[in-house]
C-alpha positions as CSV (number, residue, x, y, z in Angstrom):
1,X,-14.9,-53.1,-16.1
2,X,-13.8,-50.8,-13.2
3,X,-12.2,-51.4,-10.1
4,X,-8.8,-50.6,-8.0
5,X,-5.8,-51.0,-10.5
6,X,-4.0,-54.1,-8.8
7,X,-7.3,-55.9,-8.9
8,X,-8.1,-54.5,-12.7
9,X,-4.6,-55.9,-13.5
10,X,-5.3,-59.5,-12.0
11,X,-8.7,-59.6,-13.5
12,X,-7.5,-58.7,-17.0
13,X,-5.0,-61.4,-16.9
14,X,-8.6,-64.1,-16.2
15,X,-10.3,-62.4,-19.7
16,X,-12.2,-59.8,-17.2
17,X,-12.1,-57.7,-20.8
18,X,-14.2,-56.7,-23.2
19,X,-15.6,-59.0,-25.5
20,X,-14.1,-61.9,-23.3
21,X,-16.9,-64.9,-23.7
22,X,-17.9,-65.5,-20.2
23,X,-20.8,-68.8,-21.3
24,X,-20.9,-72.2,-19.9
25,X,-19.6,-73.5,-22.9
26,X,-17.1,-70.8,-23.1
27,X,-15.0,-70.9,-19.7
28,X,-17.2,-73.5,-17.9
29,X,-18.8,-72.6,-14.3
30,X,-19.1,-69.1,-13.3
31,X,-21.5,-66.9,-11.8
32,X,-21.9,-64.3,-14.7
33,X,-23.3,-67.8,-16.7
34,X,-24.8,-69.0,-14.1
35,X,-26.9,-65.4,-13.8
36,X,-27.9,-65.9,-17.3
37,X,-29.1,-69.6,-17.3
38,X,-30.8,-69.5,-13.9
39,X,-32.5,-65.7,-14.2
40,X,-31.2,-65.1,-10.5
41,X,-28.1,-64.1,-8.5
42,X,-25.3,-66.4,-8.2
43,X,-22.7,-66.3,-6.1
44,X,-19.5,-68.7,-6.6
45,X,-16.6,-69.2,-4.4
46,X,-13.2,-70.5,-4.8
47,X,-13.1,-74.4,-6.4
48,X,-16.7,-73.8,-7.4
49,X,-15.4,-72.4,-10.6
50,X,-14.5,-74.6,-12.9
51,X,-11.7,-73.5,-14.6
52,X,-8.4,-73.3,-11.7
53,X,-6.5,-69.9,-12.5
54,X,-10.3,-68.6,-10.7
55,X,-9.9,-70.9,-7.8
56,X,-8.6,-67.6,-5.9
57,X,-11.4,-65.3,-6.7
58,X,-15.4,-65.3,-5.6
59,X,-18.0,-63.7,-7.7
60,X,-21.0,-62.7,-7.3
61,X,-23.6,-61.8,-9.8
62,X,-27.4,-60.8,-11.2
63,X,-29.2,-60.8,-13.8
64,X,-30.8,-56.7,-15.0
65,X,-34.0,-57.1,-17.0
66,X,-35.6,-54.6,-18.7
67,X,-38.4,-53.3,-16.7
68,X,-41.3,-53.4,-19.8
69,X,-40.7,-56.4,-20.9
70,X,-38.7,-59.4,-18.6
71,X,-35.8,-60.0,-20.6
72,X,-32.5,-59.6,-19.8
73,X,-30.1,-57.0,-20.8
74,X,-27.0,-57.6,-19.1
75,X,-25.7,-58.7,-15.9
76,X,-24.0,-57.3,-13.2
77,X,-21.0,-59.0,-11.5
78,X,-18.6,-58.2,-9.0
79,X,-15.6,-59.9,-8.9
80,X,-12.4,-59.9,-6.9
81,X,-9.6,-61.8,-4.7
82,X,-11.6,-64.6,-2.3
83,X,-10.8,-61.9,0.9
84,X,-12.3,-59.1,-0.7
85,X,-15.7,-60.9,-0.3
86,X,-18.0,-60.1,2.3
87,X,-21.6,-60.8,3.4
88,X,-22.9,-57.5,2.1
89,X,-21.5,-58.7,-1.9
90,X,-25.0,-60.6,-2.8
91,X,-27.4,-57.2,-1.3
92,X,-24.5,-54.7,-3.2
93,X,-25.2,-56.7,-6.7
94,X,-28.7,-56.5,-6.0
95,X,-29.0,-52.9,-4.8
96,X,-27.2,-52.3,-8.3
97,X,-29.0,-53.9,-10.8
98,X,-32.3,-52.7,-9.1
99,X,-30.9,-49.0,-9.3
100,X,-29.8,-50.3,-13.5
101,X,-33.5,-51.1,-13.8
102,X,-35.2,-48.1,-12.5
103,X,-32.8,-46.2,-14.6
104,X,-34.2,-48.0,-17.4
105,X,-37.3,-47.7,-16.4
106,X,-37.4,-44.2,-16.3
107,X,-36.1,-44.4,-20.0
108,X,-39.4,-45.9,-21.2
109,X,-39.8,-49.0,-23.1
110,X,-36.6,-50.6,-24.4
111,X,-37.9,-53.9,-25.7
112,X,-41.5,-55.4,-27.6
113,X,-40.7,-59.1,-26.3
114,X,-43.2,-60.4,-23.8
115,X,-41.9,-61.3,-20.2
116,X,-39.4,-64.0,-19.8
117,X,-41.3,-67.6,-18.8
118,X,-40.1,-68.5,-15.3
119,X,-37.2,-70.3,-14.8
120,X,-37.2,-73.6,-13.2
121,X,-39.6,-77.0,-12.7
122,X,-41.8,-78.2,-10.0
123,X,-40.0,-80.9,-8.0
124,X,-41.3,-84.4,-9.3
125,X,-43.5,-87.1,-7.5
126,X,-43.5,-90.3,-7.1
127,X,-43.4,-91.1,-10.8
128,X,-42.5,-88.5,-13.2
129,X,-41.1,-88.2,-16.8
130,X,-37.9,-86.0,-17.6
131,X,-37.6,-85.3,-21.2
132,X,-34.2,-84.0,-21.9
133,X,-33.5,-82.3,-25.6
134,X,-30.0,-82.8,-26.4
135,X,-30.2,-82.5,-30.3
136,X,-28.9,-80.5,-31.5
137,X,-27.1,-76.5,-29.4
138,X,-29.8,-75.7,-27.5
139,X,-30.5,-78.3,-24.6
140,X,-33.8,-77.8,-22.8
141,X,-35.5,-80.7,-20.0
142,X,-39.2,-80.8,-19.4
143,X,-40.8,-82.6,-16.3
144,X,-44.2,-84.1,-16.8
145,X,-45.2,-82.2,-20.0
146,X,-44.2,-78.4,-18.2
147,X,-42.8,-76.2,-21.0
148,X,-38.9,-76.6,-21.4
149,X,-36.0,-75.3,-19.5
150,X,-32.7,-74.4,-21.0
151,X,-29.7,-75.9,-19.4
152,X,-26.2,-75.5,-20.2
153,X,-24.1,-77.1,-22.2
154,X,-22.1,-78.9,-19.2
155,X,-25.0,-79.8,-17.4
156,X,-26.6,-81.1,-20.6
157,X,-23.3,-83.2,-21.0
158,X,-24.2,-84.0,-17.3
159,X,-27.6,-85.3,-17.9
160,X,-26.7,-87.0,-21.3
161,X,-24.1,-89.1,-18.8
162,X,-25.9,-89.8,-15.9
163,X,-28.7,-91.3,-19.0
164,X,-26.1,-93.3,-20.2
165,X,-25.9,-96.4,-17.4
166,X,-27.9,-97.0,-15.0
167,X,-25.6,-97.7,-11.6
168,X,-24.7,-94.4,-11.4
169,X,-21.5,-92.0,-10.9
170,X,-19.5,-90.8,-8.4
171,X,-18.6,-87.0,-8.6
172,X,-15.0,-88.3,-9.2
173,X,-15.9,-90.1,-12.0
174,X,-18.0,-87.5,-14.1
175,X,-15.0,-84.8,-13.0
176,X,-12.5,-87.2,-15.2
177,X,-14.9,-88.2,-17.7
178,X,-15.7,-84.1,-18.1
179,X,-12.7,-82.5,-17.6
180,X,-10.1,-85.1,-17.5
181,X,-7.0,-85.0,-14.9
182,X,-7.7,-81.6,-14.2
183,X,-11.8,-82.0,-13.3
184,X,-12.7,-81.6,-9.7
185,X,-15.0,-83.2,-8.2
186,X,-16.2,-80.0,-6.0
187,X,-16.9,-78.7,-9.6
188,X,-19.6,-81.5,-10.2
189,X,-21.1,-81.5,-6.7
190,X,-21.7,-77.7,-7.7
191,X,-23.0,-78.1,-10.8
192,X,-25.7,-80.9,-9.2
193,X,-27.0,-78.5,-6.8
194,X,-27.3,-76.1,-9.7
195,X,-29.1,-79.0,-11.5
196,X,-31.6,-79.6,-8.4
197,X,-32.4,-76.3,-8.1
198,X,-34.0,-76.0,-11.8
199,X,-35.1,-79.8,-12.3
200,X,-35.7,-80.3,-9.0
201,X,-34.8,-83.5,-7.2
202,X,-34.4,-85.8,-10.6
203,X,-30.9,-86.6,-9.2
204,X,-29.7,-88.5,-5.8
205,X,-26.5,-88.6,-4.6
206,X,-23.8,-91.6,-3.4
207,X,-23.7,-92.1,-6.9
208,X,-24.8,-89.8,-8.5
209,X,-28.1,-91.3,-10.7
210,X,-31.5,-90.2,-11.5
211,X,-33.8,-90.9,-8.7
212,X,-36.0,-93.8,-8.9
213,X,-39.7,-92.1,-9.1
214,X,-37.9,-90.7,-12.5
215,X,-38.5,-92.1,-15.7
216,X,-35.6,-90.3,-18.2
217,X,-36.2,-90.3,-22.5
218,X,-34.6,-87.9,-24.4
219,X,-35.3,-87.0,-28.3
220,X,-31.9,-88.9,-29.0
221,X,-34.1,-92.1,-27.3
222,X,-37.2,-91.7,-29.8
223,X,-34.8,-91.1,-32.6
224,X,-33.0,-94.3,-32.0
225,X,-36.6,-96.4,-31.1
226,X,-37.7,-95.2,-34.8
227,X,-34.1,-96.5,-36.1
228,X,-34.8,-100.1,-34.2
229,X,-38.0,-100.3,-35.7
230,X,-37.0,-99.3,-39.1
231,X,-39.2,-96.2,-39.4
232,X,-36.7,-94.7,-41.4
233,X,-39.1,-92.0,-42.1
234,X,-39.7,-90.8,-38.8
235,X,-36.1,-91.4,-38.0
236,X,-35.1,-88.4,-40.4
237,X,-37.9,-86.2,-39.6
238,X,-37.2,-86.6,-35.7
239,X,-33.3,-86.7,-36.0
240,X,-32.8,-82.7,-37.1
241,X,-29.5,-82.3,-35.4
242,X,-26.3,-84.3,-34.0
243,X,-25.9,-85.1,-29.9
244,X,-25.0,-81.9,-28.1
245,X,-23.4,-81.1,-31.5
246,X,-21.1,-78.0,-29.7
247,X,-20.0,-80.3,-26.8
248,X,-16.4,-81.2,-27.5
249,X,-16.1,-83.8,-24.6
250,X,-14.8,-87.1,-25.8
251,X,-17.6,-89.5,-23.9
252,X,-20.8,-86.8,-25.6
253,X,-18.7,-87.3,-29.0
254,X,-18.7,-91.2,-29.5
255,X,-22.5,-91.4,-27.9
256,X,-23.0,-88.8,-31.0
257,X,-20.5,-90.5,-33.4
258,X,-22.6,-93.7,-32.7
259,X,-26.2,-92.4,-33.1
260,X,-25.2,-90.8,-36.1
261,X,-23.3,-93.9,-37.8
262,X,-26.8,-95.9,-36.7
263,X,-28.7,-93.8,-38.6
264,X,-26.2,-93.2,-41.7
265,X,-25.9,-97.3,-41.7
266,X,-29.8,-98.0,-42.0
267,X,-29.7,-95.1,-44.6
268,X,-27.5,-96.3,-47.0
269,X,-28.7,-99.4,-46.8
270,X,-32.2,-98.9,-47.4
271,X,-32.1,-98.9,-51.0
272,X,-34.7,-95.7,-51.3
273,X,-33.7,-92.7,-53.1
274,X,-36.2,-90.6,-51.3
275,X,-34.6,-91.5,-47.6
276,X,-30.8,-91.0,-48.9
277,X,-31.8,-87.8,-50.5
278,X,-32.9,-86.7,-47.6
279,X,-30.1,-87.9,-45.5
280,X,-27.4,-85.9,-48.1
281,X,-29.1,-83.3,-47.8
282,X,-29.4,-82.7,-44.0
283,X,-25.9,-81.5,-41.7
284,X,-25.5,-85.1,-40.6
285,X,-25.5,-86.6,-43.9
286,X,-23.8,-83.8,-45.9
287,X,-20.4,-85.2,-45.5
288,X,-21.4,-89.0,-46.1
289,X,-19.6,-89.8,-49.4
290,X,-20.8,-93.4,-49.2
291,X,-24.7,-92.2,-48.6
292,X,-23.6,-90.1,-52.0
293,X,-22.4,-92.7,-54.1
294,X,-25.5,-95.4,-53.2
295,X,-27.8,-92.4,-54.3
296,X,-25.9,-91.8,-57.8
297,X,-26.1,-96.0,-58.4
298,X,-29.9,-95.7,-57.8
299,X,-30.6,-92.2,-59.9
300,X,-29.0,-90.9,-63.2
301,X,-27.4,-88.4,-64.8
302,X,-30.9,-87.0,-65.7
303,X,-32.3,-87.3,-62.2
304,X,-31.6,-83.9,-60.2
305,X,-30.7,-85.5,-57.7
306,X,-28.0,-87.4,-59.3
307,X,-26.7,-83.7,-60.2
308,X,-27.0,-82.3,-56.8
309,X,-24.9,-85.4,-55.4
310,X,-22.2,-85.1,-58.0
311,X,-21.8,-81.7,-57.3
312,X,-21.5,-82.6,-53.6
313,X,-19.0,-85.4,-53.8
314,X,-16.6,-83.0,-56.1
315,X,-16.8,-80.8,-53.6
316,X,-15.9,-82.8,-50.6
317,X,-13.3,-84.3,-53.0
318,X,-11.9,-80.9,-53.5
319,X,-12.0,-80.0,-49.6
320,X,-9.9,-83.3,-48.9
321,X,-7.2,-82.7,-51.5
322,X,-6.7,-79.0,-49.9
């Protein structure tokens, strides 16, 4: 980090510092994330950032890629008090990272990975499908069969909400149920233009809903149409990871919680061996003591599995009594 030494002060005192974890899921909205999901600039003003203590400062940032290879390396970012910005910011940022790049061009080759796919989906027509991945840390949406797009965290958490009921919500709504008290609604209204400008326009506002020509499913759908129709098989094979499972928001944790018990419930009661093994043995089911003990009443002590679950339930028993 450089910069004057009042400004270098002020920054510090936001985590401008080394090491500092400047993600989406880590301090929410900001440019420097917003650089790294998009694969462009960003530039963010005022109550555009989510967190408030940044509500006096703009930023603007840009992805540098290596020059063989597409990916990027870093990102450069200028930040500073909301009067030190000016319309030259944006061309500064880029004049920089395109002088980083032909420095590392004239390195030679830094990286073997291939170019970086494209960020960013063609708008949909009159009827298209959104498939949204949200099992499991890394979200990604796909429109009609394109190949997937990562989003963040929050605007998965978005998503996952707006699929949740159909009339819709207003950006006042989604601040509380995101943020609580402290979420503002400017915040969201952001974050959907950041949404339409990778998906495309999925999303109308006045509420805020998917748009009608847009039929939504999402792996956690499938997963639960396999549960309904008792393909418990399938079920496990296409349930490899909890809802959102690093989203700490309280409406993303009981849709999880409740997808998860679903599945757990039909488990243990299915009377097979095979499925509970399974089950046990996966992150979800790991922790299910009740999953364990059905599976020791249907094996025995000379069954491996009976061992393996013994072992477990000791273990869990041992973690609680800590």
């Amino acid at each position: 980090m450089a910069g004057r030494q009042r400004v270098s002060v002020a920054a510090g005192r936001l985590e401008f510092v080394e090491g500092a974890d400047w993600s989406e899921s880590g301090i929410g909205t900001n440019a420097i994330s917003e650089a790294l999901i998009s694969g462009g600039p960003a530039q963010l003003f005022s109550a555009e950032h989510l967190v408030r203590t940044h509500h006096d400062w703009a930023c603007t940032a840009a992805p540098i890629r290596d020059p063989f290879s597409g990916e990027i390396v870093g990102v450069l970012d200028v930040s500073g008090p909301i009067d030190s910005v000016t319309p030259d910011s944006l061309r500064m940022v880029r004049c920089g990272v395109r002088l980083a790049e032909e420095l590392l061009r004239s390195a030679g080759p830094t990286a073997a990975a291939g170019p970086r796919a494209a960020v960013g989906l063609s708008r949909p027509g009159t009827a298209s499908t959104l498939f949204l991945r949200l099992l499991g840390d890394k979200p990604t949406a796909e429109l009609d069969g394109a190949r997937g797009v990562p989003i963040t965290l929050r605007r998965a958490e978005i998503l996952a909400l707006l699929a949740s009921r159909t009339q819709g919500w207003s950006a006042e709504e989604l601040a509380y149920q995101l943020h609580g008290e402290d979420g503002a609604a400017a915040a969201i209204r952001t974050e959907m233009h950041r949404i339409r400008s990778v998906l495309g326009a999925v999303v109308e506002p006045n509420p805020y809903r998917f748009a009608a020509g847009v039929r939504v499913v999402s792996d956690a759908d499938v997963a639960a149409g396999h549960l309904r129709a008792g393909r418990l098989g399938e079920e496990l094979a296409g349930y490899p990871a909890r809802l959102l499972n690093r989203s700490t928001n309280l409406a993303v944790e009981l849709m999880r919680d409740e997808l998860n018990e679903a599945v757990a419930a039909s488990v243990r009661s299915s009377g097979d061996a095979g499925v509970i093994s399974r089950w046990c043995a996966s992150d979800m089911g790991s922790g299910d003591i009740a999953a364990a003990a059905a599976l020791a009443r249907l094996t025995g002590p000379g069954d491996a599995r009976f061992q393996l679950v013994r072992a477990r339930m000791e273990r869990i028993d041992r973690e609680l009594r800590a």
